[in-house]
mmCIF file of the N, C-alpha and C atoms, coordinates in Angstrom:
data_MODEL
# 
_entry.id   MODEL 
# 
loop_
_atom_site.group_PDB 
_atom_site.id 
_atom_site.type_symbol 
_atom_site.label_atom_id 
_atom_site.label_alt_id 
_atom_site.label_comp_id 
_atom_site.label_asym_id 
_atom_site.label_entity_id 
_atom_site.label_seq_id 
_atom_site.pdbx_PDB_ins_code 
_atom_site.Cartn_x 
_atom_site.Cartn_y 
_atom_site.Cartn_z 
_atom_site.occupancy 
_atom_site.B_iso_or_equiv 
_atom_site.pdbx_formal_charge 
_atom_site.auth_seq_id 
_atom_site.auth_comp_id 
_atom_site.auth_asym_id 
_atom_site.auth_atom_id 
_atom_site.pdbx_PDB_model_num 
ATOM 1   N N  . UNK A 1 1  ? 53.000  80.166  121.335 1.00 0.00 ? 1  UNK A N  1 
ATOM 2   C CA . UNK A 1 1  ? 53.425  81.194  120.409 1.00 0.00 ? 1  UNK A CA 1 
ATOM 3   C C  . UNK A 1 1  ? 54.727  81.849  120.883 1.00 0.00 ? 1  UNK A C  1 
ATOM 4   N N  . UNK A 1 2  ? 54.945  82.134  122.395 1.00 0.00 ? 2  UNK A N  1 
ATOM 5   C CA . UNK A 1 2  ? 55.862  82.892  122.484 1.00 0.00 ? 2  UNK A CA 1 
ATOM 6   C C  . UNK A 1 2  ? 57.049  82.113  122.547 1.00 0.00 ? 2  UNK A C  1 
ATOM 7   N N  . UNK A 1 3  ? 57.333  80.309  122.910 1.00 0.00 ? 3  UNK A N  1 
ATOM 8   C CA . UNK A 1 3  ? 58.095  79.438  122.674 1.00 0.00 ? 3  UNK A CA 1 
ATOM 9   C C  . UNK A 1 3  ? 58.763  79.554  120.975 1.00 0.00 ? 3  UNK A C  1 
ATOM 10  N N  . UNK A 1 4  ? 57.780  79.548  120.493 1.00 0.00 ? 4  UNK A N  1 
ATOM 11  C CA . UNK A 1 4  ? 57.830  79.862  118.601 1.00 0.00 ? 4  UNK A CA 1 
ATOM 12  C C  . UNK A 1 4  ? 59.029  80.344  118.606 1.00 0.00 ? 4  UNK A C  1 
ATOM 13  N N  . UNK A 1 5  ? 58.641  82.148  118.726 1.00 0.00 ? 5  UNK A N  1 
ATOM 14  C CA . UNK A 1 5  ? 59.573  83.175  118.728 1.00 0.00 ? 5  UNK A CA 1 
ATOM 15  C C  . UNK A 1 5  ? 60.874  82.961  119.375 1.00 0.00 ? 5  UNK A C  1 
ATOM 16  N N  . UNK A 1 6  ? 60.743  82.360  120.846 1.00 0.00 ? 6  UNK A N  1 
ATOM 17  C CA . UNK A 1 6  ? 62.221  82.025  121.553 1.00 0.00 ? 6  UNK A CA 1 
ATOM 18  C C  . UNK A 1 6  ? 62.831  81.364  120.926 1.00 0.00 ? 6  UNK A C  1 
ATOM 19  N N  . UNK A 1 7  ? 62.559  79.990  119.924 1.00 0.00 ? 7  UNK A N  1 
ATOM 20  C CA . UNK A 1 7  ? 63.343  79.159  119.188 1.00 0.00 ? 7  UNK A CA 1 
ATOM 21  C C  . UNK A 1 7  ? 63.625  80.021  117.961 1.00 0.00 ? 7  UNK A C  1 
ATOM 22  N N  . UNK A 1 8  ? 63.185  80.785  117.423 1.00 0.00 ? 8  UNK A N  1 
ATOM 23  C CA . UNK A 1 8  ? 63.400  81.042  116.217 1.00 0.00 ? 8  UNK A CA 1 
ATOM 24  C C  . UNK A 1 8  ? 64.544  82.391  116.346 1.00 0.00 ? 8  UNK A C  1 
ATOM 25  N N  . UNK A 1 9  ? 64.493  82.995  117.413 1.00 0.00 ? 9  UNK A N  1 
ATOM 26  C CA . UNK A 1 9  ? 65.354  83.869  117.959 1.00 0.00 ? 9  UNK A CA 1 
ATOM 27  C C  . UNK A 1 9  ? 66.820  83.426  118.241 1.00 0.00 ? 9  UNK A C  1 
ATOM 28  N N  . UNK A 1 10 ? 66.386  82.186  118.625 1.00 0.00 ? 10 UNK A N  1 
ATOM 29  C CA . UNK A 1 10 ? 67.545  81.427  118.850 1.00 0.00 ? 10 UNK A CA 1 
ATOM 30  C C  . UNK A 1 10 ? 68.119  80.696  118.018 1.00 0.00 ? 10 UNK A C  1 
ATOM 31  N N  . UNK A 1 11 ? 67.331  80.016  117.252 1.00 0.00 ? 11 UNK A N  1 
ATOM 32  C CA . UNK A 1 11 ? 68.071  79.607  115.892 1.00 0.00 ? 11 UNK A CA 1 
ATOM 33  C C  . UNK A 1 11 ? 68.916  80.790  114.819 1.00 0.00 ? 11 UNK A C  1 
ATOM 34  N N  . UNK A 1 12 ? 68.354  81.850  115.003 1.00 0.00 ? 12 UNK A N  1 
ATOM 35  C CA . UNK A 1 12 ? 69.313  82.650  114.260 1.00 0.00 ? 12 UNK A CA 1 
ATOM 36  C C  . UNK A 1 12 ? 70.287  83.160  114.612 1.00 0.00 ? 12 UNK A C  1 
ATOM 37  N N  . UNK A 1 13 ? 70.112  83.265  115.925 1.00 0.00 ? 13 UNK A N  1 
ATOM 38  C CA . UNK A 1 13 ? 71.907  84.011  116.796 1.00 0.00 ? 13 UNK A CA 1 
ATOM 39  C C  . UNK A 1 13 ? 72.645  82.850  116.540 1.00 0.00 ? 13 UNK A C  1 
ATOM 40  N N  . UNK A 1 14 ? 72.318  81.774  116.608 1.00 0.00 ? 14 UNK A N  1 
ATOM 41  C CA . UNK A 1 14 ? 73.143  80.389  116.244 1.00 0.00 ? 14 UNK A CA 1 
ATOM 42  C C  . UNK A 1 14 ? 73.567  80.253  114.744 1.00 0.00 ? 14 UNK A C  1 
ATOM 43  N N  . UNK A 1 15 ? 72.869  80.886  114.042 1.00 0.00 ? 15 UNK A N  1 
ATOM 44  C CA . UNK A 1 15 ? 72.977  80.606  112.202 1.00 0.00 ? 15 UNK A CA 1 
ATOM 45  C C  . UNK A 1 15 ? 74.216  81.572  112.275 1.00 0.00 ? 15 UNK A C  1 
ATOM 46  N N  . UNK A 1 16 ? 74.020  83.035  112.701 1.00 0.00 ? 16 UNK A N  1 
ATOM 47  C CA . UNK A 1 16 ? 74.722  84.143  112.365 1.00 0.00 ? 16 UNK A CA 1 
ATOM 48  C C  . UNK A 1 16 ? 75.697  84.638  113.316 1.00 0.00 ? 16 UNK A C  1 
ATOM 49  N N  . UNK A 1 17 ? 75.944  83.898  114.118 1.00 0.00 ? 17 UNK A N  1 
ATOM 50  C CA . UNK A 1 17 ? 76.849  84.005  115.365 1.00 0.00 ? 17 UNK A CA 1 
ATOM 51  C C  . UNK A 1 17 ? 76.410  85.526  116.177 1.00 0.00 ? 17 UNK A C  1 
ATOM 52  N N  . UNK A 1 18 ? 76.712  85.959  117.398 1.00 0.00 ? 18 UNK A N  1 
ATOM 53  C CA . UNK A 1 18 ? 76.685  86.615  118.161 1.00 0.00 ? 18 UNK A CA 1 
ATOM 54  C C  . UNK A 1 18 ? 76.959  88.209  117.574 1.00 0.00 ? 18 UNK A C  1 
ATOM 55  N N  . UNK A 1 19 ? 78.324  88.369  116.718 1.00 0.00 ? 19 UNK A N  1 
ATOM 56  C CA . UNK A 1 19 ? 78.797  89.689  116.324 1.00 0.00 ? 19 UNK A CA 1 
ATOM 57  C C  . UNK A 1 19 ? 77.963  90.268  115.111 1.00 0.00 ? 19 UNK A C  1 
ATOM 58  N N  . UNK A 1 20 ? 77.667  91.149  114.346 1.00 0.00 ? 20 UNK A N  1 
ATOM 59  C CA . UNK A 1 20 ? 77.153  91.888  113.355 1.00 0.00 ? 20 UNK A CA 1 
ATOM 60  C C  . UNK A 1 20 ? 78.133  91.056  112.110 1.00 0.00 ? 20 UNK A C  1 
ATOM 61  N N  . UNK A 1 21 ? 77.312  91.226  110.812 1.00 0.00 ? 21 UNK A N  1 
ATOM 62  C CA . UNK A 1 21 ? 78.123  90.478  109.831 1.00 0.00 ? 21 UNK A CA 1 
ATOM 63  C C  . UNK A 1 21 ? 78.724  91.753  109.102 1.00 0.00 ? 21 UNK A C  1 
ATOM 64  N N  . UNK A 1 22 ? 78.772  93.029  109.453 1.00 0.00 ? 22 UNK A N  1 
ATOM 65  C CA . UNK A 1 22 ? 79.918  93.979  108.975 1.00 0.00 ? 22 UNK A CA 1 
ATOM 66  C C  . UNK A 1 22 ? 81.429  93.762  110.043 1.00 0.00 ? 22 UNK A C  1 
ATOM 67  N N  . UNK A 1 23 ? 80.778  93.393  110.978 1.00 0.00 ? 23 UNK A N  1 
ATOM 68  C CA . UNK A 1 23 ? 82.162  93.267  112.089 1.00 0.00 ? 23 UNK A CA 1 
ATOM 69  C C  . UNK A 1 23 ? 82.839  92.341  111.397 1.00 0.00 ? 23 UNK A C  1 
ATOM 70  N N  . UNK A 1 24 ? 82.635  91.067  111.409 1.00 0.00 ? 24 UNK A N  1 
ATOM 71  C CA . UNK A 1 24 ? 83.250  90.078  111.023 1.00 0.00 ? 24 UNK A CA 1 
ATOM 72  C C  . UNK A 1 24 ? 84.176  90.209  109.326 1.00 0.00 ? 24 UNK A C  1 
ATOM 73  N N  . UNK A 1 25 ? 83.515  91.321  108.490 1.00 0.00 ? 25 UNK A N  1 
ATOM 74  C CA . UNK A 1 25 ? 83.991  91.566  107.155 1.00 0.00 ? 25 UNK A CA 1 
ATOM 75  C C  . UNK A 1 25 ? 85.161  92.294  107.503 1.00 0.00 ? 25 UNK A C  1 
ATOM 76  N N  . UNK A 1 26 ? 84.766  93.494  108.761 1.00 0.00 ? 26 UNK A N  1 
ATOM 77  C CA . UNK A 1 26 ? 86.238  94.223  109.174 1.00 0.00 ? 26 UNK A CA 1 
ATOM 78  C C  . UNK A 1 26 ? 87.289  93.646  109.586 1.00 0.00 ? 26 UNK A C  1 
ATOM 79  N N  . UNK A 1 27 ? 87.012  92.688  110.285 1.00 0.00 ? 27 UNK A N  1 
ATOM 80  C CA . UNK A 1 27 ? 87.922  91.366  111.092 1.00 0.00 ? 27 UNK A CA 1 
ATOM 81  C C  . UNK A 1 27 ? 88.731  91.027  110.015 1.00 0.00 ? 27 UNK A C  1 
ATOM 82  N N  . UNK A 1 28 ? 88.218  90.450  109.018 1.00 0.00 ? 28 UNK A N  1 
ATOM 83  C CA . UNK A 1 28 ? 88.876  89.535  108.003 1.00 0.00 ? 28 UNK A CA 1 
ATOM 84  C C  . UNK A 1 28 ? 89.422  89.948  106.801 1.00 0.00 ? 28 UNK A C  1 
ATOM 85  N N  . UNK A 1 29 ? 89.450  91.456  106.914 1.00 0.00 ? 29 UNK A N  1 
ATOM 86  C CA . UNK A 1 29 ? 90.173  92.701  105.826 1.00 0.00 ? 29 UNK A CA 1 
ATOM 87  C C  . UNK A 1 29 ? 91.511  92.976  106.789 1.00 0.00 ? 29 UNK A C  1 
ATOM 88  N N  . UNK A 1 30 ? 91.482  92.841  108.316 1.00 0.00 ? 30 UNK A N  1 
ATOM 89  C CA . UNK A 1 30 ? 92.227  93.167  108.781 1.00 0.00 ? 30 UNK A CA 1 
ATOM 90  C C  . UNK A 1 30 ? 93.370  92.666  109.097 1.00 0.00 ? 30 UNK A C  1 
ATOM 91  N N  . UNK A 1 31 ? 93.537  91.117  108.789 1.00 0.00 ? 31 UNK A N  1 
ATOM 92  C CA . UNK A 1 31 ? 94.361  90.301  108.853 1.00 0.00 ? 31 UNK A CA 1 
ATOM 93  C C  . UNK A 1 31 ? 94.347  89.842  107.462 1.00 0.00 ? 31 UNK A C  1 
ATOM 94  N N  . UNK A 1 32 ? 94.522  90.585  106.668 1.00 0.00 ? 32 UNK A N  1 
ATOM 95  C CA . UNK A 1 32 ? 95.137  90.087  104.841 1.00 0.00 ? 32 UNK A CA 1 
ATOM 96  C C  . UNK A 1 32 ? 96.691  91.126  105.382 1.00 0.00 ? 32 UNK A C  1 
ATOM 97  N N  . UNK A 1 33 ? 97.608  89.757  104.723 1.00 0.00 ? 33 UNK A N  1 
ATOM 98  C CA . UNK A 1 33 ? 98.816  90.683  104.517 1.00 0.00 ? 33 UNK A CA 1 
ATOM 99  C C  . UNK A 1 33 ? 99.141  91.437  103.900 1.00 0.00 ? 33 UNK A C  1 
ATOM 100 N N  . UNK A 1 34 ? 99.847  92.720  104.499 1.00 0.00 ? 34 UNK A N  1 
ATOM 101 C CA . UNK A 1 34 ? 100.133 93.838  103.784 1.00 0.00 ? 34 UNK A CA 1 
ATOM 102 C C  . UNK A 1 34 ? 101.089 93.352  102.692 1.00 0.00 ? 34 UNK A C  1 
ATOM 103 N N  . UNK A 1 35 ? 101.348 93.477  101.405 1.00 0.00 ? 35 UNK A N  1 
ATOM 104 C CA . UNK A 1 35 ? 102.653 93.693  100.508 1.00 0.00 ? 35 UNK A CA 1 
ATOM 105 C C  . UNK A 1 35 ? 103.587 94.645  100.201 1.00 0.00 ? 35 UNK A C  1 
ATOM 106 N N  . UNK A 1 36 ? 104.939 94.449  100.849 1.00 0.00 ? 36 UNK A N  1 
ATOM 107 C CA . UNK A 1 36 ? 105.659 95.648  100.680 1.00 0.00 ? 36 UNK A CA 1 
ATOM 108 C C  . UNK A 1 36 ? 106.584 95.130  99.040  1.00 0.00 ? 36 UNK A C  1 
ATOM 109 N N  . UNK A 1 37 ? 106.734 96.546  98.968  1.00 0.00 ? 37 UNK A N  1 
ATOM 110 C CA . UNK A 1 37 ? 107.728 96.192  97.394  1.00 0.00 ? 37 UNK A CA 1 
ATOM 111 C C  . UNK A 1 37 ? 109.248 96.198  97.585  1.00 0.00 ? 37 UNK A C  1 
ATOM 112 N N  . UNK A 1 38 ? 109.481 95.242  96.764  1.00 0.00 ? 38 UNK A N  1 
ATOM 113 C CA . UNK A 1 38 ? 111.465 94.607  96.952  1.00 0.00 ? 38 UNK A CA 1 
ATOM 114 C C  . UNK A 1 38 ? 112.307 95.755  96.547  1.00 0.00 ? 38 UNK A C  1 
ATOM 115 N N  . UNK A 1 39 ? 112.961 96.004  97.484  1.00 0.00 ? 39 UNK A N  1 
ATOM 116 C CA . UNK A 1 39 ? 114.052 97.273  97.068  1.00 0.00 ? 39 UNK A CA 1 
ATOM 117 C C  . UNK A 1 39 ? 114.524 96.263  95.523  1.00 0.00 ? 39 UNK A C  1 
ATOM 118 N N  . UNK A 1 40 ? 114.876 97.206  95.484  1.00 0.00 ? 40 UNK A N  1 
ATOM 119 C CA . UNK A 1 40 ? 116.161 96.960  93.526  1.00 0.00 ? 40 UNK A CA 1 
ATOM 120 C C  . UNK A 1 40 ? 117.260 96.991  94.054  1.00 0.00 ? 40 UNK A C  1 
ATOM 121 N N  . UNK A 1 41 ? 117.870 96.105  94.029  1.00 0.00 ? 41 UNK A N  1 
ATOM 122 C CA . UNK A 1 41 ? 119.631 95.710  93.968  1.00 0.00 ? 41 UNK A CA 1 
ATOM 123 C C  . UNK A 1 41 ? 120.475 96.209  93.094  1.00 0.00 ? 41 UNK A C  1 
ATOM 124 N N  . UNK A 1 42 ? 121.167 97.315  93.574  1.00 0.00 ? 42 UNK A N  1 
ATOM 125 C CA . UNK A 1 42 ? 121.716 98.244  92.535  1.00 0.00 ? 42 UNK A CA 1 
ATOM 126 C C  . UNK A 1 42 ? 123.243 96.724  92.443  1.00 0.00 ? 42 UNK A C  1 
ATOM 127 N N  . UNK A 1 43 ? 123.146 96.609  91.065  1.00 0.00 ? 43 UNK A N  1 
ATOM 128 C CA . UNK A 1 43 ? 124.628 96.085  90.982  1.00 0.00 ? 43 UNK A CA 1 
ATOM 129 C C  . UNK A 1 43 ? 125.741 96.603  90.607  1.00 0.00 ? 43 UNK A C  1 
ATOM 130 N N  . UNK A 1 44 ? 126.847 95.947  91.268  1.00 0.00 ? 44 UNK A N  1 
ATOM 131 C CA . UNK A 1 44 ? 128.074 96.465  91.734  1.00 0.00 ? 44 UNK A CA 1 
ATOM 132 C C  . UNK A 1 44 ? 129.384 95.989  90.073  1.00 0.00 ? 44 UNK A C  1 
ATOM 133 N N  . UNK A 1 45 ? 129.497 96.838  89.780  1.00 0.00 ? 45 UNK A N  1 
ATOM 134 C CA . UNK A 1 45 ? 130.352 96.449  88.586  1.00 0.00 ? 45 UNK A CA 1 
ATOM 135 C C  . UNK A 1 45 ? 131.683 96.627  88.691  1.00 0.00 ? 45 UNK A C  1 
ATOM 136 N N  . UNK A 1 46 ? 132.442 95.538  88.443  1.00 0.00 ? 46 UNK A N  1 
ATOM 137 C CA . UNK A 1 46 ? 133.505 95.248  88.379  1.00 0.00 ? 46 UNK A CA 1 
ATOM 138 C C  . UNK A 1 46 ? 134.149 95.756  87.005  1.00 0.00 ? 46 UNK A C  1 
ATOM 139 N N  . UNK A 1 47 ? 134.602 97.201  86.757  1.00 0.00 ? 47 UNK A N  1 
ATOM 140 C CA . UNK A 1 47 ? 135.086 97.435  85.876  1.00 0.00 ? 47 UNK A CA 1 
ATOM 141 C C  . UNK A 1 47 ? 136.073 98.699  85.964  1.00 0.00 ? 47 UNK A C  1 
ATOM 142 N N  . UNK A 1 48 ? 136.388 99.063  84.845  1.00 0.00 ? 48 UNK A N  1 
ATOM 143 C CA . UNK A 1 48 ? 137.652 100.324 85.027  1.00 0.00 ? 48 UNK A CA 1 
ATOM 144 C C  . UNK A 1 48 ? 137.045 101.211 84.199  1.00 0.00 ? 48 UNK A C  1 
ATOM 145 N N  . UNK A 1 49 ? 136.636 102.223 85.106  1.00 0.00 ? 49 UNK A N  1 
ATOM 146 C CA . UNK A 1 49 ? 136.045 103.371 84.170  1.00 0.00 ? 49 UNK A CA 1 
ATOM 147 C C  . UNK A 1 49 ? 137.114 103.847 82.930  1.00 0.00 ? 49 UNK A C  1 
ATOM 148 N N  . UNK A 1 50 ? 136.403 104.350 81.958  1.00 0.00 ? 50 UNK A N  1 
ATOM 149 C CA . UNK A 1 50 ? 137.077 104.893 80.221  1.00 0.00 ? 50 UNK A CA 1 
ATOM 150 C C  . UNK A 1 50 ? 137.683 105.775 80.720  1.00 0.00 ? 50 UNK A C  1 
ATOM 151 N N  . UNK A 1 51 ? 138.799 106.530 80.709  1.00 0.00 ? 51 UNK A N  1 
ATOM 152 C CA . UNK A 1 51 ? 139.912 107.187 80.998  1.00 0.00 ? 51 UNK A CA 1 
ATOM 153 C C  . UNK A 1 51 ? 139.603 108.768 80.864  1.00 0.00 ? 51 UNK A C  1 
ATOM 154 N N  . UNK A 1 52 ? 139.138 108.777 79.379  1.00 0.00 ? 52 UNK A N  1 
ATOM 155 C CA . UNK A 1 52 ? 139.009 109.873 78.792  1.00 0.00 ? 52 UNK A CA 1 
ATOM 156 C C  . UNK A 1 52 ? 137.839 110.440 78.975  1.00 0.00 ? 52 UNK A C  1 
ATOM 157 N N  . UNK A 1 53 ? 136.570 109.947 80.260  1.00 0.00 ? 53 UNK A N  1 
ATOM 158 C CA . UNK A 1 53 ? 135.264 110.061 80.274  1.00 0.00 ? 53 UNK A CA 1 
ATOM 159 C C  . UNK A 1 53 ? 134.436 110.296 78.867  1.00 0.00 ? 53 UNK A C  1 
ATOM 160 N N  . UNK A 1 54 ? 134.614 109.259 78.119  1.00 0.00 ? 54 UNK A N  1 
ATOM 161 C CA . UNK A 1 54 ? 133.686 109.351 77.330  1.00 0.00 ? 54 UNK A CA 1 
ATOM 162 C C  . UNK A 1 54 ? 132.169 108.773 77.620  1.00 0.00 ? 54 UNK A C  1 
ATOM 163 N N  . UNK A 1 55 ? 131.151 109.281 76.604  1.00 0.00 ? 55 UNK A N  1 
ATOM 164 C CA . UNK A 1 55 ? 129.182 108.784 76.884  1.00 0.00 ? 55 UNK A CA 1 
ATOM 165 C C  . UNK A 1 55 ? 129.022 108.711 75.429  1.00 0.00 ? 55 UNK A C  1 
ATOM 166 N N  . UNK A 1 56 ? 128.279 107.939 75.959  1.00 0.00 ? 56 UNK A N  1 
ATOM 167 C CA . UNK A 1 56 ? 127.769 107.116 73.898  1.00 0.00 ? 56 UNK A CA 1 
ATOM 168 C C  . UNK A 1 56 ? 125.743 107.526 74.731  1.00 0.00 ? 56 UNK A C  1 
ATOM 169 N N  . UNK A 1 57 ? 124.744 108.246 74.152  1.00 0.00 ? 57 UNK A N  1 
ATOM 170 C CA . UNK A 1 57 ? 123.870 108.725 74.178  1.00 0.00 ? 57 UNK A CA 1 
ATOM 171 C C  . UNK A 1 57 ? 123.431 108.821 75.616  1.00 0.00 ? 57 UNK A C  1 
ATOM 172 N N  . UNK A 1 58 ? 124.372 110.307 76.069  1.00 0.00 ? 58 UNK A N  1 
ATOM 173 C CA . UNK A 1 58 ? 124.501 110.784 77.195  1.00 0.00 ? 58 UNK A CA 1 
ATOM 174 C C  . UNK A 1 58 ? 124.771 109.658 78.695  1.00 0.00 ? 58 UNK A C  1 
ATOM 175 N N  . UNK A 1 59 ? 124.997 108.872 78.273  1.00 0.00 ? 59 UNK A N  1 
ATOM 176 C CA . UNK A 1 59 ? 125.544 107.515 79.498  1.00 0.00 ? 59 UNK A CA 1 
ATOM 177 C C  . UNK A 1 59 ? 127.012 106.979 79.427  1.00 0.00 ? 59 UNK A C  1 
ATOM 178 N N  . UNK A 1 60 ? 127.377 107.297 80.640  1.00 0.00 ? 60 UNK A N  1 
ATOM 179 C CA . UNK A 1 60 ? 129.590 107.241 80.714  1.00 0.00 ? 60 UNK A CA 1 
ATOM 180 C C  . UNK A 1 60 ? 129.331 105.689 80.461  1.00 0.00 ? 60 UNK A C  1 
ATOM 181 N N  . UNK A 1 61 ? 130.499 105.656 79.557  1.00 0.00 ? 61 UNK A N  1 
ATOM 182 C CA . UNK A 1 61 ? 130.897 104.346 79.142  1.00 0.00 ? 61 UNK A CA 1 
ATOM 183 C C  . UNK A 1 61 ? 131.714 103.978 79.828  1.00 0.00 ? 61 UNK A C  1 
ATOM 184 N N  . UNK A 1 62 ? 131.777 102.394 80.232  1.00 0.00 ? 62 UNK A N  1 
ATOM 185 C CA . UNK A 1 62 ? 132.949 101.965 80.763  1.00 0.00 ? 62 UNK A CA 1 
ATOM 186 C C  . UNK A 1 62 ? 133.447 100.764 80.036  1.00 0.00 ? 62 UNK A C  1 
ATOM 187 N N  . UNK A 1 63 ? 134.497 100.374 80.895  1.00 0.00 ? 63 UNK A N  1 
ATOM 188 C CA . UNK A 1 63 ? 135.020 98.629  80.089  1.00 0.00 ? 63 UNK A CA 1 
ATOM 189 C C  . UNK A 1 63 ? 135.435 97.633  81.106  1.00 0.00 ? 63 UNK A C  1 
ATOM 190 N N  . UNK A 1 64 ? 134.999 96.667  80.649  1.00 0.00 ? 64 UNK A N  1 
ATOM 191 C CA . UNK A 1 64 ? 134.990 95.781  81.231  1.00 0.00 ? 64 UNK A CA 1 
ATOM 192 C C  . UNK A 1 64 ? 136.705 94.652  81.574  1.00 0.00 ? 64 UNK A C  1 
ATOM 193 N N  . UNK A 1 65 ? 136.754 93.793  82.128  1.00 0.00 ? 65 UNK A N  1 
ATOM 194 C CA . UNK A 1 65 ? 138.044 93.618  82.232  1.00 0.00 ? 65 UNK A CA 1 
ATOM 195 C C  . UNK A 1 65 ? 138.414 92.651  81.331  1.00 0.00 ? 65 UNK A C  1 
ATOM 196 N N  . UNK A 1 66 ? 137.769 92.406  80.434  1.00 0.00 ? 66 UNK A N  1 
ATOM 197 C CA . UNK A 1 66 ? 138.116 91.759  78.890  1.00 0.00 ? 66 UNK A CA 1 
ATOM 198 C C  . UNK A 1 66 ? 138.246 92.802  77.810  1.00 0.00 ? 66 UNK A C  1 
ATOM 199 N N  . UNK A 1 67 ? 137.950 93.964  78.157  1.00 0.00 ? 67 UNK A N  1 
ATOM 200 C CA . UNK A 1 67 ? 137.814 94.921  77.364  1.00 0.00 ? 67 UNK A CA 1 
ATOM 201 C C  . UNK A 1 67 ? 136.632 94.935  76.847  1.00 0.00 ? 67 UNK A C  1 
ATOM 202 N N  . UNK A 1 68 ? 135.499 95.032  77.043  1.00 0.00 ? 68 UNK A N  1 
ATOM 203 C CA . UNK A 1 68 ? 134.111 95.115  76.062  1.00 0.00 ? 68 UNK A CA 1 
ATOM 204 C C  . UNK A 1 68 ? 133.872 96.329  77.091  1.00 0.00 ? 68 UNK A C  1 
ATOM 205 N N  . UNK A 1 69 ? 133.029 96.990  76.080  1.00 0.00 ? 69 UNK A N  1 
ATOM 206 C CA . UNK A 1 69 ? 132.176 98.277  76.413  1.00 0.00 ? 69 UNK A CA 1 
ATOM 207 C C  . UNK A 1 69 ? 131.425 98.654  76.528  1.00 0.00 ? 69 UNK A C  1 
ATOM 208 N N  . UNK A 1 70 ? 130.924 99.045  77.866  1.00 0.00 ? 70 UNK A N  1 
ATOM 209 C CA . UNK A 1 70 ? 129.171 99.369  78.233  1.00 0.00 ? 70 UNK A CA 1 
ATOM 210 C C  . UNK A 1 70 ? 129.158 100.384 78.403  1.00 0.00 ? 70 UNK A C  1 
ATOM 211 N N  . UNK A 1 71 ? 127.709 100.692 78.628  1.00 0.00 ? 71 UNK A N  1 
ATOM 212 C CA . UNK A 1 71 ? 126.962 101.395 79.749  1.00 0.00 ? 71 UNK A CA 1 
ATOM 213 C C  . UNK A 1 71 ? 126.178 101.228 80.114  1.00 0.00 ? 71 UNK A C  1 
ATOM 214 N N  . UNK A 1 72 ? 125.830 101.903 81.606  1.00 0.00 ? 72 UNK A N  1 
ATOM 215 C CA . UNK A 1 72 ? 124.638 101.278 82.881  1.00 0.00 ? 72 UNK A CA 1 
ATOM 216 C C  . UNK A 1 72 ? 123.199 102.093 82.197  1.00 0.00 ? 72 UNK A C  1 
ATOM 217 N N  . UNK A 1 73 ? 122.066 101.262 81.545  1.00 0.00 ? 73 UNK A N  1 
ATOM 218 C CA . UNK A 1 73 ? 121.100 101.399 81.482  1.00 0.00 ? 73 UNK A CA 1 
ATOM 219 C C  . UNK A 1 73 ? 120.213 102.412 82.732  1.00 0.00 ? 73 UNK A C  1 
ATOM 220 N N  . UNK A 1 74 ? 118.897 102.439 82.156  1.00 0.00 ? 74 UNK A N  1 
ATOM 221 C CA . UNK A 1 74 ? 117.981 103.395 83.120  1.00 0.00 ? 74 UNK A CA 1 
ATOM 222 C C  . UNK A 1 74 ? 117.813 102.187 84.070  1.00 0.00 ? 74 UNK A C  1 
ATOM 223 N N  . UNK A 1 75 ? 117.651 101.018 83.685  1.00 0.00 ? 75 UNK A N  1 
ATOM 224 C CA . UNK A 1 75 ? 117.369 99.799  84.563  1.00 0.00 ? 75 UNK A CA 1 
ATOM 225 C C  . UNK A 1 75 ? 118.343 99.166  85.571  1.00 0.00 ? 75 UNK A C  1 
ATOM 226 N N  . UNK A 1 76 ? 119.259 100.149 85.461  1.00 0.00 ? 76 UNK A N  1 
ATOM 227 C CA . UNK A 1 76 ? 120.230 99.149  85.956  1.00 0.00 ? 76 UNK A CA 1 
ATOM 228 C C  . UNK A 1 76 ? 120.731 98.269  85.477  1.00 0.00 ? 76 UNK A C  1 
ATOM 229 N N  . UNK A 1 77 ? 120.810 97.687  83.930  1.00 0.00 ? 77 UNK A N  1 
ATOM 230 C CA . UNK A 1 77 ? 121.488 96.491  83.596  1.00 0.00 ? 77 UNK A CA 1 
ATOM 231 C C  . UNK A 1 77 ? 123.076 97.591  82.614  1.00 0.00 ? 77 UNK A C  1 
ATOM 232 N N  . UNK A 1 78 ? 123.630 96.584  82.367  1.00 0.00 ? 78 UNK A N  1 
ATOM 233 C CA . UNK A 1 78 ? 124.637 96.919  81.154  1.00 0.00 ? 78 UNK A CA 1 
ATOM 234 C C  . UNK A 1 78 ? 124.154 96.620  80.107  1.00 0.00 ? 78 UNK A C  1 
ATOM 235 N N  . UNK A 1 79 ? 124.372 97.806  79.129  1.00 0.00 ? 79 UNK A N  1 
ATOM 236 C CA . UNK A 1 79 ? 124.491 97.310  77.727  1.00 0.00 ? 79 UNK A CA 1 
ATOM 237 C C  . UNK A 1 79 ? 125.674 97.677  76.959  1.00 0.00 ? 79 UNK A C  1 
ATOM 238 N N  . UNK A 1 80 ? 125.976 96.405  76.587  1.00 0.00 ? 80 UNK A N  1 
ATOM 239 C CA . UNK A 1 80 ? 127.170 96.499  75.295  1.00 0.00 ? 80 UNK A CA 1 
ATOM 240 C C  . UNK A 1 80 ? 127.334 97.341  74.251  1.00 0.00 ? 80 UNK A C  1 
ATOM 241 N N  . UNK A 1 81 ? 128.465 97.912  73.895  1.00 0.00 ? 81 UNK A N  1 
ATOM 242 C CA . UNK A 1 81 ? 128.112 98.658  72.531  1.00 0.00 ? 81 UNK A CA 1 
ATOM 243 C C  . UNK A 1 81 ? 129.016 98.132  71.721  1.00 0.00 ? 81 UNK A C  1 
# 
């Protein structure tokens, strides 16, 4: 009987390994990579600000060196007007 128990004692430290199965959940939360977020690339515009500081719905317009006419969005892009 008490052979019983020694094998069966032993078969389970062997099933479930040595550490607690919350340890092993902490272990393996702890090595997931962190995600950091991508700065925004402010872009650099190649243009000649409007002379007269004019804004077409409160945003300075500028021009471009073909002459077309923007302004820098909330996003950061250009839009044409």
């Amino acid at each position: 009987m008490q052979i019983k128990k020694i094998l069966l004692l032993l078969l389970l430290v062997t099933a479930f390994g040595t550490t607690p199965l919350h340890a092993q959940s902490q272990k393996k939360a702890s090595t997931q990579k962190t995600v950091t977020p991508k700065k925004s690339k402010a872009r650099k515009t190649k243009s000649i600000e409007a002379d007269d500081g004019e804004y077409y719905n409160g945003h300075k317009i500028y021009t471009g060196p073909r002459g077309g006419r923007y302004y820098i969005n909330r996003n950061g892009n250009k839009t044409y007007i």
